[in-house]
N, C-alpha and C positions, 0 to 999 in steps of 0.2 A: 832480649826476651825469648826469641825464636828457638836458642840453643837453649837456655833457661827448661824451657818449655818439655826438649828432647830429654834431658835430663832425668833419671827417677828419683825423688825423696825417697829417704830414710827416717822411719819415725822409729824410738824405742819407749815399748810403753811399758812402764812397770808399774805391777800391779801388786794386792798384797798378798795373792800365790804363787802366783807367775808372772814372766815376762818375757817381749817377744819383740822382735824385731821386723817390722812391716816395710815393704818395697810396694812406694805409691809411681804410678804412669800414668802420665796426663796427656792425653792424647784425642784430638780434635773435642776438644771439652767435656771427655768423658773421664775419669779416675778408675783403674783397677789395682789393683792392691793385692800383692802375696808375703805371704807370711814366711821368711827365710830363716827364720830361728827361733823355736821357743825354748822358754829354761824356767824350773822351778825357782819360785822364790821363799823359801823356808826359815822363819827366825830359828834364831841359836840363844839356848839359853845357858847361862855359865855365871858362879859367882853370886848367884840368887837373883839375877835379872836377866831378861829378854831382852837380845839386839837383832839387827837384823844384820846380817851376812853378809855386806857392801862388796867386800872383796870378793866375794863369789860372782857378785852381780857384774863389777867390770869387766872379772873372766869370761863372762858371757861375753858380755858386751864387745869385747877384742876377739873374743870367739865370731862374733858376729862377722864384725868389722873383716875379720882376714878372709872373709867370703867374696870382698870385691876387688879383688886382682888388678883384675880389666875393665871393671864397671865405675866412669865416672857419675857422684852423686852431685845434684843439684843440689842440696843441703842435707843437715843430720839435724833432728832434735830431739828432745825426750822430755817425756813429762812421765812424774808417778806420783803417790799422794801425799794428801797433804799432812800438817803440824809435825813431822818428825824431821829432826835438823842433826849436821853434822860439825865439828868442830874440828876447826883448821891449825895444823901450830904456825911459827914464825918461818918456817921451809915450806909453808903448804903440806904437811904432812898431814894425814888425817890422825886423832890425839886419841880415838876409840872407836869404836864400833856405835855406829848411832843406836840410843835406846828405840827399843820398838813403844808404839803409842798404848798399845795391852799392859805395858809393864805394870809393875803394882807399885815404883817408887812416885805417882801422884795421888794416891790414896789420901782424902783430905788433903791435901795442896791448893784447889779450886774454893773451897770454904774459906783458907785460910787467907787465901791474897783476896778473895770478897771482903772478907774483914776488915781487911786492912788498907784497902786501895776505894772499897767502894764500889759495887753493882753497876752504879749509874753511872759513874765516872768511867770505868771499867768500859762498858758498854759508848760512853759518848765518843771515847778517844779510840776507839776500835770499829764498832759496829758488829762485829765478831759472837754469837753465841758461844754460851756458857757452856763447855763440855771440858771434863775433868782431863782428857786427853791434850789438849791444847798445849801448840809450845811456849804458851805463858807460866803456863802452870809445871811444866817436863823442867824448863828453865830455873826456875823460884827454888823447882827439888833438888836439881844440880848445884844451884850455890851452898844450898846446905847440908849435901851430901858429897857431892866431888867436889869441891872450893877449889884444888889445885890444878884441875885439870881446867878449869874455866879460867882459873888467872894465868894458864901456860897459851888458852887458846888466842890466837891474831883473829879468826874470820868465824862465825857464822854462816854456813847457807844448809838450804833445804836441803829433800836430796834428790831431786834431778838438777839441782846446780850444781853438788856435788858430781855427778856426773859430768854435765859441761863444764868442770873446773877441771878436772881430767884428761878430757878432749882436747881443753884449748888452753888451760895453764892463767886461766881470767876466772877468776872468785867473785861473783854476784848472785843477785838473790832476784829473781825473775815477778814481777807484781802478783800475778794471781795467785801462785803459790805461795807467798809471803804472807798473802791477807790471811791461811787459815792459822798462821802464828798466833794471833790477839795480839799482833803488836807492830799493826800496821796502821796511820791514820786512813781512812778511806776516800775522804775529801780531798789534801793535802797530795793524797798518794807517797807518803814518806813515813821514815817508823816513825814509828809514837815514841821519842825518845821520853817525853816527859811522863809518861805511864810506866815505861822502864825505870826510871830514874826515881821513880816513886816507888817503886818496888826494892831497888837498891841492885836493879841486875845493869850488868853491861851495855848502857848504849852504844856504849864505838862498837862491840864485835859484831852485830849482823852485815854483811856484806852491801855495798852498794844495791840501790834498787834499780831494776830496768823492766821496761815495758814489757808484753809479750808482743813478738816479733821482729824484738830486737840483734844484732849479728851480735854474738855473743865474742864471736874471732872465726881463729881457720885452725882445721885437724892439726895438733901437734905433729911436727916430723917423727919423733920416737911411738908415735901412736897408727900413724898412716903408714910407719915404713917404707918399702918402697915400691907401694901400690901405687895406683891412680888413684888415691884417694886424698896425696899431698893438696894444702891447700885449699882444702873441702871447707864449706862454709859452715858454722856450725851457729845455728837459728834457735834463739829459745822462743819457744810455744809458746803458746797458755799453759804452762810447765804443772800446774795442776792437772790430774785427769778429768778431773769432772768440765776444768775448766775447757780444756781442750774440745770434751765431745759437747760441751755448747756452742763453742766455735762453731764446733759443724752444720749446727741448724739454725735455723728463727725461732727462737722461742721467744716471743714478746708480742706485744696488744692482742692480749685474750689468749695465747696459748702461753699450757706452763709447760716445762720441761721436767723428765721424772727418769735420772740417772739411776738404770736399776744395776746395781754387783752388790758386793760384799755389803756397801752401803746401800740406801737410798735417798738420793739427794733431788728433792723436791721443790722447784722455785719455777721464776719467771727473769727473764733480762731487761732491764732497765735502766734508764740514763742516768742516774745516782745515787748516792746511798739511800735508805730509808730509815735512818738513826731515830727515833722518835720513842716515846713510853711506852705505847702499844704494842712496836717492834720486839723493845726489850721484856716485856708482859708476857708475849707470846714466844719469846728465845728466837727471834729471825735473824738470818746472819749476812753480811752485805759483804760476798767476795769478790774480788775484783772480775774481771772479764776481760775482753779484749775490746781495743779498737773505745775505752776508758769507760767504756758499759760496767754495769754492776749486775752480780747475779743476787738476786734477792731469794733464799732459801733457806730450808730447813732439812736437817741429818736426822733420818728416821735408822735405825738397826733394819738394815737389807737383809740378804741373801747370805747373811755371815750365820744368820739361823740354821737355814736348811742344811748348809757346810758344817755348820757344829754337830746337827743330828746323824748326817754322813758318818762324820767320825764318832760317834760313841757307836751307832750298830756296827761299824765296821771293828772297832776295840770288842763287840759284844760276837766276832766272828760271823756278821753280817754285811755281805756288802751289796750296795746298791746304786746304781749308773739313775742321773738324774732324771732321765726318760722314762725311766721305770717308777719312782716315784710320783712323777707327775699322776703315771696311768693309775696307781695308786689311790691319788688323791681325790678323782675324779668321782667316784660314788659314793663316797663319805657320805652323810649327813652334815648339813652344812649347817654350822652358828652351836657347833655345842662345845667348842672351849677354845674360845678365845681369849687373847692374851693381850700384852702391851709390850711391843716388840723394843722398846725402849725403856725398859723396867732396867732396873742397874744388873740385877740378875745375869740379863742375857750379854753381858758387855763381854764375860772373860770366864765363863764358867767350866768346871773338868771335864763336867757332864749334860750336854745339853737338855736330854731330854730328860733329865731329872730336875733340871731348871724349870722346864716347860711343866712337869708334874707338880712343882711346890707350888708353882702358879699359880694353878689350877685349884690346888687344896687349898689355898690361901683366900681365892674369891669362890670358894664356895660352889664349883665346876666340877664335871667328872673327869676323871684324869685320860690321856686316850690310852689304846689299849695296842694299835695297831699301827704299823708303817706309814699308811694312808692316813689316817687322823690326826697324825703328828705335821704331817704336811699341808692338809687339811687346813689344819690351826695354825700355821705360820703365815700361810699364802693369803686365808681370808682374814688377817689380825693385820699384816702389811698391805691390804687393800683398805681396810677400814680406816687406818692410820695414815694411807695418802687423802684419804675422804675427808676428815680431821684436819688435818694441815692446811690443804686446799683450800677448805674454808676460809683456818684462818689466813691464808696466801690473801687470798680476795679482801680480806677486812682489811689488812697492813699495806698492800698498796691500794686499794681506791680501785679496782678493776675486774667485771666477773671474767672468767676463766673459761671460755669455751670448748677449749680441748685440753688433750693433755700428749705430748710429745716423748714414749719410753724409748729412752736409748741405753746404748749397752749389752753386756752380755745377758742382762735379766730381760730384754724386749724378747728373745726368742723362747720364752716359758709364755704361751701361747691360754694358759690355765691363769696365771696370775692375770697377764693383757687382759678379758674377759673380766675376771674378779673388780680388777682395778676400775675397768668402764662401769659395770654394773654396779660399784660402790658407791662412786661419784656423781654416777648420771651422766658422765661426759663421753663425746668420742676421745678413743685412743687409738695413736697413731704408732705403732710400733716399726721402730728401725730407724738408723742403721745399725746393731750389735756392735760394727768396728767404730762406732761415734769417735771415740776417744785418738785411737790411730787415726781417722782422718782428720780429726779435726787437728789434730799436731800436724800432720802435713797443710792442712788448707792454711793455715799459717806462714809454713814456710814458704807455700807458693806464693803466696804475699809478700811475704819480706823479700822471693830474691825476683819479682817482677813478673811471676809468672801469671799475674791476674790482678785488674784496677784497684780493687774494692774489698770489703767482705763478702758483701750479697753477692757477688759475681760468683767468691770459691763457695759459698753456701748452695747457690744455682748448681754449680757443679757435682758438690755435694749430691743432692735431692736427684739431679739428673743421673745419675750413675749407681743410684741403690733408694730403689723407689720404696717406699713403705707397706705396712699393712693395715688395716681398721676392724675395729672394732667398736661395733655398737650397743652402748648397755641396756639391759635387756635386766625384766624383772628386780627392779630399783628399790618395788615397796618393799620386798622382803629386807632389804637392807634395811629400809627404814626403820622397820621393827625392830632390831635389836643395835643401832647406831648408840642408845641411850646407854644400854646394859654397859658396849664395849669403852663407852669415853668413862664410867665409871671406874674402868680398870685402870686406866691412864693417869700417870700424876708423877711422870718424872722431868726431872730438874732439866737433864741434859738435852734433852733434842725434843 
């Protein structure tokens, strides 16, 4: 454990613009963490569909990799997001470029295998919410768009197993990234073959399932070279991100946790599924966790907003650093167009803020006119819509919700923290930003003995990147227009 201990992790987190290679040091129970490689992650569109770049992403990856000469690692993992999967052939070859989850070949697919498999069933044999991106539904398209390339494929896995199938030459499908398939049992812990089988897609090809924290193997020789990196143990995570930065903290009895980035994934952690009619009523989704916990949450459209309206000023020969924005948004007028950051609109649009505008004209709002307003109306529409949720978080498991736990790159927007409390009425505890990197490392110091427990790496966690608070402040003005904003509300998916 002693040398364990000496040891630095490797964690690679990737993300859906970037990704980055983080150097964890555990030392007299404290974690510091540097960042020794970041790289874009950019889809490629070609052929009238969006993939994402894979092979760009391992050249990183061995770009990273060839940084440790002389540095023995205590373990390597990686976790990135979830529902998008890769296909293996009979040599392990990968057979395509994985589709990205924006692509437009599930358009109607989700309606269609509802029809045919059933809601309820659908929901009992998964637990999984309904969103059109799911790789139940990416899957259902592929058999009846690429037929050949599915009956050429051997394996199935996500794609940070994808990755660790590169590492270590071992093909699995790691649990909490699998659960955001819809085609994982949750109970069971095993896929839902008989939901597949009902659909008419491939049971045998998804990869073995394994725990998180599982040894996945050790660095391939043609991948290590002939660093000191031979024989590196290569640890799957909480191979999910979100799932990962729950690792890192306590989120449970009374706090929720509120994953802010491109998403927003809003829940609590709890001992087992919560599969029930009110769950599926209210679209809650039960993804696995570590240590055989369940995260009980729901997918609000995060911060993939504000990133869309980036890019249309910035195509409009405007460009703006999100700092500036925030200072922006700060003297608006607050509650004069608000939105439903989960309207199908904002999933995949050319133009953001032209989304944001028909919006607006649709419920009868005035459209904004400026930088600030547009930000304005994202920040206070994704406050109101964790306020929403929460709610019903609290009605679907049986528990009021005292705080609330932001982590991520979205806790350090110090403007939303603030929004969010004062929506809610709850304190908000903002931090750590690196949740997700650490909590893939707090993992692997588990898995290779470098700590008894979870609570112990979560101690560590909390001890080595303390938080910040926030208390909500002027509650009733929310309350006033809480009615106006749920009337805009009414999509399917999240």
């Amino acid at each position: 454990m002693s040398e364990s201990r000496q040891k630095p992790y490797l964690a690679f987190d990737l993300g859906a613009q970037s990704g980055r290679a983080v150097l964890a040091h555990l030392q007299s129970g404290i974690l510091r963490t540097e960042e020794v490689h970041r790289f874009a992650n950019e889809p490629v569109e070609y052929g009238g569909s969006l993939h994402w770049d894979v092979a760009r992403l391992w050249f990183e990856v061995r770009t990273a990799l060839s940084r440790f000469g002389k540095v023995e690692l205590a373990g390597i993992g990686v976790d990135a997001w979830g529902v998008d999967y890769a296909l293996l052939g009979e040599r392990g070859e990968l057979l395509q470029n994985p589709y990205h989850y924006r692509d437009r070949r599930t358009a109607g697919i989700m309606e269609e295998v509802v029809r045919k498999a059933g809601k309820e069933e659908i929901y009992r044999a998964t637990g999984i919410q309904f969103m059109p991106i799911n790789t139940l539904y990416q899957l259902f398209a592929a058999r009846r768009q690429t037929p050949k390339i599915l009956e050429a494929a051997k394996y199935l896995v996500t794609i940070p197993d994808l990755f660790h199938y590169w590492l270590t030459g071992n093909a699995v499908c790691e649990f909490t990234n699998a659960t955001t398939t819809q085609m994982v049992d949750p109970v069971k812990r095993t896929w839902a073959t008989g939901l597949m089988q009902r659909l008419e897609l491939p049971a045998e090809l998804p990869a073995p399932l394994i725990e998180p924290g599982s040894i996945v193997g050790t660095l391939l020789p043609e991948v290590a070279g002939h660093s000191s990196l031979a024989d590196t143990t290569v640890v799957a995570p909480a191979c999910h991100d979100t799932g990962s930065a729950v690792a890192a903290i306590s989120a449970r009895d009374g706090t929720a946790f509120l994953s802010s980035g491109t998403w927003s994934l809003l829940g609590t952690e709890i001992d087992s599924p919560v599969i029930t009619p009110e769950a599926l009523r209210m679209n809650f989704t039960n993804e696995g966790g570590v240590n055989g916990t369940t995260r009980l949450l729901k997918n609000v459209m995060g911060l993939w907003m504000l990133q869309g309206c980036r890019q249309s000023w910035t195509a409009q020969g405007r460009s703006y650093d999100y700092r500036e924005l925030i200072e922006f948004a700060i003297p608006e007028t607050s509650f004069r167009h608000l939105i439903d950051p989960d309207d199908e609109s904002f999933l995949r649009p050319p133009d953001m803020l032209a989304a944001i505008n028909k919006f607006c004209t649709r419920t009868h709002q005035p459209v904004p006119q400026e930088p600030g307003a547009y930000v304005r109306s994202v920040l206070e529409s994704l406050a109101f819509k964790y306020r929403f949720v929460l709610r019903n978080l609290e009605q679907v498991c049986g528990k009021r919700i005292e705080q609330i736990r932001i982590i991520g790159g979205g806790s350090k927007n110090r403007l939303l923290n603030q929004l969010t409390a004062d929506a809610t009425g709850r304190r908000v505890l903002a931090g750590p930003a690196e949740a997700t990197a650490l909590g893939n490392v707090a993992i692997q110091i588990l898995a290779t003995g470098g700590a008894s427990s979870l609570e112990e790496v979560r101690a560590i966690v909390d001890r080595s990147f303390p938080t910040e608070v926030f208390e909500p402040l002027e509650t009733d003005k929310w309350d006033e227009h809480a009615e106006r904003f749920e009337q805009y509300c009414g999509s399917i998916y999240a």
